[in-house]
N, C-alpha and C positions, 0 to 999 in steps of 0.2 A: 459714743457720746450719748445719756442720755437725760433729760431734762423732766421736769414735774406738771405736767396739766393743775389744772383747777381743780381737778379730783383727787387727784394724789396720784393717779397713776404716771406711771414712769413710762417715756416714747423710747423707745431704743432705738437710734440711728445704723439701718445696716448696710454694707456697699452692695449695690444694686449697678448696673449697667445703665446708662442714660438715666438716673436719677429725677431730672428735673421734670423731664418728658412726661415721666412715668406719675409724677407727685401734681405737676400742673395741666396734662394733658395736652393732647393733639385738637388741633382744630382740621375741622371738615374738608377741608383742602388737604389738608397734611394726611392725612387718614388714607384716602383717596390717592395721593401720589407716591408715596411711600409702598412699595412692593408686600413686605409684610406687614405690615399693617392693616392694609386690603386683604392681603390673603384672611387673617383674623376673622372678616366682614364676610368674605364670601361661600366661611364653607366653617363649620363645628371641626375644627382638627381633636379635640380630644379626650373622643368616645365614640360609638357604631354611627352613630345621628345625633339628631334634633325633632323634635315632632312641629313640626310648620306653625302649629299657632304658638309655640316658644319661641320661632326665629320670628314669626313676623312681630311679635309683641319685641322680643330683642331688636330688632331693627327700627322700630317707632320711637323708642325710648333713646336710639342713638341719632336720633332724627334722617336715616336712611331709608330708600326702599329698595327693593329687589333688582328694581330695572336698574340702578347704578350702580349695582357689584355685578354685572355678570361679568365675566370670566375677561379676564385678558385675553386678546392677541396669542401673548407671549408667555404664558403664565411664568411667575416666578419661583425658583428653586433652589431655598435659602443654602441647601448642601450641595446644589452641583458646582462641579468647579468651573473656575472661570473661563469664558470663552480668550481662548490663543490670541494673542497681539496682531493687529496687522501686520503684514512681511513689511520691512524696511523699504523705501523707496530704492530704486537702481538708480547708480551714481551715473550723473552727465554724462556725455560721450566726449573724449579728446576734444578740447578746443570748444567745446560747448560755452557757451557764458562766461567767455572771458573776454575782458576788452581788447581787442589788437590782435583779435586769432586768425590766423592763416584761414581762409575756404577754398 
């Protein structure tokens, strides 16, 4: 689909994944609790580096500082696979939880 600005130019609508997120943004909580999203924050994924006064200047302008990315606990790993289901609980013993049971 696409429509005509004031200029003439023409928007071309493309399918994107989370669309709305992406067109109206994350708020500071959202950023923050969201796994990759933070990753995004906490580290240049893609290139060798960043030269420090590029992140911190990046970081200002996204109103963050340092001390609130550091690292997870637990860090997160958009490609590892999921961790295994807890086992099923074990089924009552004979006569457990029934009303009128023999002891």
């Amino acid at each position: 689909m696409a429509d005509k600005s004031d200029t003439g130019r023409r928007n071309l609508w493309q399918a994107i994944v989370e669309r709305k997120p992406v067109i109206e943004g994350f708020s500071s909580a959202e950023i923050m609790t969201d796994p990759l999203s933070r990753r995004g924050l906490q580290d240049y994924v893609f290139q060798a580096g960043q030269p420090p006064e590029v992140r911190e200047a990046f970081l200002a302008a996204m109103g963050f500082s340092e001390a609130e990315l550091q690292p997870d606990q637990q860090p997160f790993d958009p490609l590892a696979p999921a961790p295994p289901p807890p086992p099923p609980s074990p089924p009552p013993h004979a006569g457990e939880g029934r009303v009128g049971a023999a002891r």
